[in-house]
PLY file of the C-alpha trace (Angstrom):
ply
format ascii 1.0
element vertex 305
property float x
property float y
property float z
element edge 304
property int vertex1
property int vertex2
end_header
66.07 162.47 -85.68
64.70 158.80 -85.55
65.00 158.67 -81.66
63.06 161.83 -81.02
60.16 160.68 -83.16
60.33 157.32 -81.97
59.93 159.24 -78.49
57.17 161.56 -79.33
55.32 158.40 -80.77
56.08 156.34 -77.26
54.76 159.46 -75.47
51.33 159.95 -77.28
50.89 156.26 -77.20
51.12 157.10 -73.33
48.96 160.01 -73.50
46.32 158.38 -75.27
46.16 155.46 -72.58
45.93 157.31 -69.93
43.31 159.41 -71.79
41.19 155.85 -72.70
37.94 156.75 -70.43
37.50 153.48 -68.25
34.65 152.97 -65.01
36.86 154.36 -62.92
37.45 157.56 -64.97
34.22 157.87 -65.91
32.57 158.05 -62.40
35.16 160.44 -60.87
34.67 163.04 -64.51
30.86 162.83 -63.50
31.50 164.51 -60.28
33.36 166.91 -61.54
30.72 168.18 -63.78
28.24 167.49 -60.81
30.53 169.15 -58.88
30.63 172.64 -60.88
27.25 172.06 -61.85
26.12 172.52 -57.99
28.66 175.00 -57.20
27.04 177.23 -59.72
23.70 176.10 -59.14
23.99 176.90 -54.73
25.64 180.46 -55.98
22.13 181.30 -58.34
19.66 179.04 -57.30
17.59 182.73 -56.07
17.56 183.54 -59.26
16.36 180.29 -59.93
18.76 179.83 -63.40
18.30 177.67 -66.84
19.40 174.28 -67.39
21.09 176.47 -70.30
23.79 178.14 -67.41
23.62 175.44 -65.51
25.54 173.07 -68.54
27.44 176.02 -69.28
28.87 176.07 -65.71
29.68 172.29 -65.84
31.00 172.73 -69.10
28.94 169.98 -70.77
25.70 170.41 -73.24
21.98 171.17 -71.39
21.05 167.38 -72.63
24.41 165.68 -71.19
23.85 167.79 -67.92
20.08 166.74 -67.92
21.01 162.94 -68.73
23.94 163.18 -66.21
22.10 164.43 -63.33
18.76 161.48 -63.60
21.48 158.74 -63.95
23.71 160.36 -61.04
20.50 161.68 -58.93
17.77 159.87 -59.91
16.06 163.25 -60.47
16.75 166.04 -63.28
18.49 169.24 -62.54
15.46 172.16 -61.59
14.72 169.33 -59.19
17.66 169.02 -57.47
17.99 172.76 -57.43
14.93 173.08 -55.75
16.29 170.52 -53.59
19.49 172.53 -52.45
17.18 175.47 -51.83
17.00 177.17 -48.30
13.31 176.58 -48.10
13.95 172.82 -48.82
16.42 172.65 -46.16
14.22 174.13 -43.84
11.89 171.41 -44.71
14.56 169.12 -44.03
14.72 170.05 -40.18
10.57 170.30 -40.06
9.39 167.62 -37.52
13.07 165.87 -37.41
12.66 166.02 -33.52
9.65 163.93 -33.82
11.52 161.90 -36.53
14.95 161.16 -34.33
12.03 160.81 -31.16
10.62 157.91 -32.96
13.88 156.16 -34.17
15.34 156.79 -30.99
12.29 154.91 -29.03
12.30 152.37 -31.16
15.71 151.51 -31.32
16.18 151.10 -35.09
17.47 153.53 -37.32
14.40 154.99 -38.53
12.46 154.56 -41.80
14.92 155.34 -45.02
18.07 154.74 -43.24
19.57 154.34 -46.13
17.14 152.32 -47.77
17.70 148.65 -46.84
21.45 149.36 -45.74
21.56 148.69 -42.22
24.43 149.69 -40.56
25.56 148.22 -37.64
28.21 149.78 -35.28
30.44 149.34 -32.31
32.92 151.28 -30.35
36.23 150.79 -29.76
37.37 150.99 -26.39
38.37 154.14 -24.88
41.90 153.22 -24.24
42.14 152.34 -27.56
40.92 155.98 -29.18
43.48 157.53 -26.34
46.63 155.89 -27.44
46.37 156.58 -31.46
45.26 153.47 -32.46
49.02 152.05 -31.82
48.44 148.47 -32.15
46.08 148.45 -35.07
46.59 147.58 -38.50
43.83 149.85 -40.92
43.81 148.71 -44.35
42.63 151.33 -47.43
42.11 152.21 -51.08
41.36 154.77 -53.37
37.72 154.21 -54.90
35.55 156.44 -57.55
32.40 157.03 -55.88
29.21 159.70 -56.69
31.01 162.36 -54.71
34.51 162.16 -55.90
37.42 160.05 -55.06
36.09 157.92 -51.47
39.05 156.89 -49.21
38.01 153.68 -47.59
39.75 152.65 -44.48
39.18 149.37 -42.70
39.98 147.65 -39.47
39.44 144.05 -39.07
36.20 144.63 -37.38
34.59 146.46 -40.25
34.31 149.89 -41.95
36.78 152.45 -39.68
37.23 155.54 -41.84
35.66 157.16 -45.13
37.17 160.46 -46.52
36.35 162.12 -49.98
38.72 164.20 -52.33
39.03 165.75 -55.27
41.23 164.98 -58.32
44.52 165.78 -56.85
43.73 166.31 -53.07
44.03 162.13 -52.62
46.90 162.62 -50.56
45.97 165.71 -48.64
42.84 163.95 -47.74
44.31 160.48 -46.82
46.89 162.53 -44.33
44.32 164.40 -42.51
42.36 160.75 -42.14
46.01 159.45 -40.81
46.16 162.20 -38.29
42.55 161.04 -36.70
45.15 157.82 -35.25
48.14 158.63 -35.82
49.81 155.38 -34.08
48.23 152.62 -36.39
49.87 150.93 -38.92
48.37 151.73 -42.78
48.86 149.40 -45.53
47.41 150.23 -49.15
45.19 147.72 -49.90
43.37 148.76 -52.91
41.80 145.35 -53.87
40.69 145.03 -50.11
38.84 147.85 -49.40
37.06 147.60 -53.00
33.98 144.90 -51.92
33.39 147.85 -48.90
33.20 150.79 -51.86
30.78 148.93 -53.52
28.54 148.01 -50.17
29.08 151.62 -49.35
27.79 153.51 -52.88
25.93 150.61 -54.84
22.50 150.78 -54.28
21.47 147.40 -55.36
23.84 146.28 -52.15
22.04 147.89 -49.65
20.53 144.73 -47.91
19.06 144.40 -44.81
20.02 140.86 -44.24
23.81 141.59 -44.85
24.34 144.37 -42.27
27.71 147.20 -42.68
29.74 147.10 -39.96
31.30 150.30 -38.68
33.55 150.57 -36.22
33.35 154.28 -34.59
37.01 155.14 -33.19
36.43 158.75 -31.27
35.96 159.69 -27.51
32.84 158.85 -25.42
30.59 162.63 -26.28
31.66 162.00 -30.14
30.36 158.23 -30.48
27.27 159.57 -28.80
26.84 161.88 -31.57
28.07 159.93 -34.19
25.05 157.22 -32.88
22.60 160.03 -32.99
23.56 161.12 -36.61
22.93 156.79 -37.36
19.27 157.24 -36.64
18.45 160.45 -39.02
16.46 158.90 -42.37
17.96 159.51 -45.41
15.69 162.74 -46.76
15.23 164.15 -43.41
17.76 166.76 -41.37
18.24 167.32 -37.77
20.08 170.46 -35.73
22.79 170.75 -33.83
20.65 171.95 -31.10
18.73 168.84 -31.35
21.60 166.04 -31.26
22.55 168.06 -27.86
19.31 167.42 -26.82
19.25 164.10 -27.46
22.24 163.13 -25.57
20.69 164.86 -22.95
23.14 167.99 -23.17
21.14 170.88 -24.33
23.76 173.27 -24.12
26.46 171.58 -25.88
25.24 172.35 -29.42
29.24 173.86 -30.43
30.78 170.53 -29.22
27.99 168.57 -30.90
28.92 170.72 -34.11
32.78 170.33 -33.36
32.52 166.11 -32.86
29.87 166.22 -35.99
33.09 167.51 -37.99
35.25 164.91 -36.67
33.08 161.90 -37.94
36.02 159.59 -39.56
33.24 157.79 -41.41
31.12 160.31 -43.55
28.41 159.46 -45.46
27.48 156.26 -44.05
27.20 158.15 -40.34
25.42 161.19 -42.19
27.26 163.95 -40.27
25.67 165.42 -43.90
22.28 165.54 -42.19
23.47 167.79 -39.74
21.97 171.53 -40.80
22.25 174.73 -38.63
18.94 175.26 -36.70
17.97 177.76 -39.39
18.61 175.35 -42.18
21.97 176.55 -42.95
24.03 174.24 -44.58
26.93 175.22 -42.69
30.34 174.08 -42.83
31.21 170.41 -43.67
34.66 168.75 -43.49
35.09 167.55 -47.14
33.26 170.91 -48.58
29.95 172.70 -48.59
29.29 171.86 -52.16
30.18 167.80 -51.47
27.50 168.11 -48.40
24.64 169.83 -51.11
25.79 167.10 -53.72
25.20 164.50 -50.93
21.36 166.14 -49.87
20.91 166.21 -53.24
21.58 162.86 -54.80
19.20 161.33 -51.37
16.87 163.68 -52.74
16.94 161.49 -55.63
17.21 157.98 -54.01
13.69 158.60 -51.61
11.91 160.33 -54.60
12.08 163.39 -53.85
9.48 165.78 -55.89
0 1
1 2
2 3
3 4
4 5
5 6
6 7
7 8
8 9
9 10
10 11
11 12
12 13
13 14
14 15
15 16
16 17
17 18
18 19
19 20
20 21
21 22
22 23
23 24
24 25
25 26
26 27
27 28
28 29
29 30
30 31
31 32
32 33
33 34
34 35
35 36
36 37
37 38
38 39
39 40
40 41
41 42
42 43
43 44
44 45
45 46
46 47
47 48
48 49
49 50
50 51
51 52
52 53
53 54
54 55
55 56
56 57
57 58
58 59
59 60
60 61
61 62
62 63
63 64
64 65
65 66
66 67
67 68
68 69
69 70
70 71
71 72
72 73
73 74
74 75
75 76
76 77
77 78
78 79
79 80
80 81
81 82
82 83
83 84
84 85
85 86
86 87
87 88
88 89
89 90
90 91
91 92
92 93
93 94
94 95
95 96
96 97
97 98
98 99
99 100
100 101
101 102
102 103
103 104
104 105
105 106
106 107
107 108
108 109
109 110
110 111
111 112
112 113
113 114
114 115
115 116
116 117
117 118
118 119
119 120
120 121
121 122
122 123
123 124
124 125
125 126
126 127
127 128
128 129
129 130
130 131
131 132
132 133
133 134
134 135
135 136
136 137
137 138
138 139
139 140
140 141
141 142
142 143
143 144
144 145
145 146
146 147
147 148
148 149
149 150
150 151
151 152
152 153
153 154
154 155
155 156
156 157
157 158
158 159
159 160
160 161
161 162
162 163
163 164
164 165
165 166
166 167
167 168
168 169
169 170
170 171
171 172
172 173
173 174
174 175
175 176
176 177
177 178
178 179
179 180
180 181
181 182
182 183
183 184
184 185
185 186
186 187
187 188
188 189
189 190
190 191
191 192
192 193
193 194
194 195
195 196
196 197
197 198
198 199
199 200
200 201
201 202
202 203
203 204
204 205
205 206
206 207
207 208
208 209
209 210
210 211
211 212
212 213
213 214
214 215
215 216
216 217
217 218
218 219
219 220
220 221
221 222
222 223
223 224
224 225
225 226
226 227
227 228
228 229
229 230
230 231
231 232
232 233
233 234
234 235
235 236
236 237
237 238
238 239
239 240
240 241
241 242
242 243
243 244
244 245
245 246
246 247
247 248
248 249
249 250
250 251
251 252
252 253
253 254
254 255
255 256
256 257
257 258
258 259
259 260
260 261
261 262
262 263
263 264
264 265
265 266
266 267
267 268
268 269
269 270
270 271
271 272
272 273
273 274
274 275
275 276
276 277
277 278
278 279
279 280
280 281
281 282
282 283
283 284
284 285
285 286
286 287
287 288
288 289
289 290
290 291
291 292
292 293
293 294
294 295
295 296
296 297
297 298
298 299
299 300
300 301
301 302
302 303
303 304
């Protein structure tokens, strides 16, 4: 009998390490009470509900869902309800032609692009999209970010790729990212790829004078739109409609929508800010209720009220 209890004390020795809540651990069970917190909250918010379902639905206590939300957010959760509703989304799109017109003319990225991040971006050659990426060697890791488990991906030229997942879905996630070049070589390089995480979802790093590099890896019509998507401001929203109208194709608003859902680096090109010309939140490659967490948590970071 010794043996089996010396085995049952081995395993909840392991259990209870793996259960010790570290930084890591702590970010990624965050989201996933953000996570069913919104889903709920984008289901009722007509019905406008209490903080009281809202906790329920995330399965945490009103004040650790309040709490959660201003250190997640920046904001508490009736605001960012009211800032996943239709009529804010609509608000969103209000004057963004005038917005992207101004960015556009002056060449920068327009006020609030990301705060002080300034992203700066090149294209790989066409040749280079055509053939797979055979020939280059993209680095990536696994990171905890606001929105769930970020898969960073980097060429030696800068920040290539950036997927999200959910607890499980790591894999799933990192294969349909593997697909976009399907000739490269990929080497796991967790440590690597951290310092870009942190540029990427750490505020306090988002410094003008130390630029992100992004390397955009698509055909000619997609880097078009994935520059267009570089100059919306964080808080504002444009239409498909308009990014076709700003690559001077007004009539290509479904392949503006189609190369908007195959931007390899989300977030940081905010194929987020991209809204049906209603305000519709539409569809969004790593989930609708990622894209609302997303809106939301900018909400947040440019004050929203």
């Amino acid at each position: 009998m010794a043996p089996k209890s010396d085995t049952m004390m081995t395993l909840a020795i392991h259990d209870q390490r793996l259960a010790k809540p570290g930084p890591q651990n702590a970010a990624l069970r965050d989201y996933d009470s953000v996570r069913r917190a919104i889903a709920f909250i984008s289901e009722h918010w007509r019905t406008q509900p209490t903080i009281e379902a809202m906790a329920d639905a995330a399965a945490v206590t009103p004040d650790e869902l309040h709490h959660l939300f201003r250190r997640w957010a920046g904001l508490t959760p009736k605001a960012f309800m009211q800032a996943l509703t239709l009529d804010h989304a609509k608000g969103l799109l209000r004057d963004s032609a005038s917005v992207l017109d101004a960015a556009l003319d002056s060449g920068l990225s327009g006020p609030g692009r990301l705060h002080d991040l300034f992203v700066t971006h090149e294209a790989m050659s066409p040749g280079e999209w055509k053939n797979g990426g055979a020939g280059m060697v993209l680095r990536y890791g696994f990171h905890p970010s606001p929105f769930g488990t970020a898969i960073v991906i980097a060429s030696g030229r800068g920040l290539a790729g950036l997927a999200f997942a959910d607890h499980g879905d790591e894999q799933t996630a990192f294969a349909d990212m593997k697909r976009r070049w399907p000739n490269a070589t990929y080497v796991e390089d967790t440590d690597g790829t951290a310092g870009l995480a942190q540029r990427i979802f750490d505020t306090r790093l988002w410094r003008a004078d130390q630029p992100l590099r992004v390397v955009l890896i698509g055909t000619d019509f997609e880097v078009r739109v994935w520059e267009t998507l570089l100059k919306i401001p964080m808080g504002r929203a444009v239409s498909y409609s308009d990014i076709a109208c700003k690559i001077d194709n007004p009539k290509a608003s479904r392949a503006v929508g189609a190369a908007v859902g195959r931007n390899p680096v989300s977030f940081v090109v905010p194929c987020h800010r991209a809204l049906g010309k209603s305000g519709a939140l539409t569809g969004y490659h790593w989930g609708v209720t990622r894209k609302q967490a997303m809106l939301g948590w900018e909400a947040g970071q440019v004050g929203f009220h």
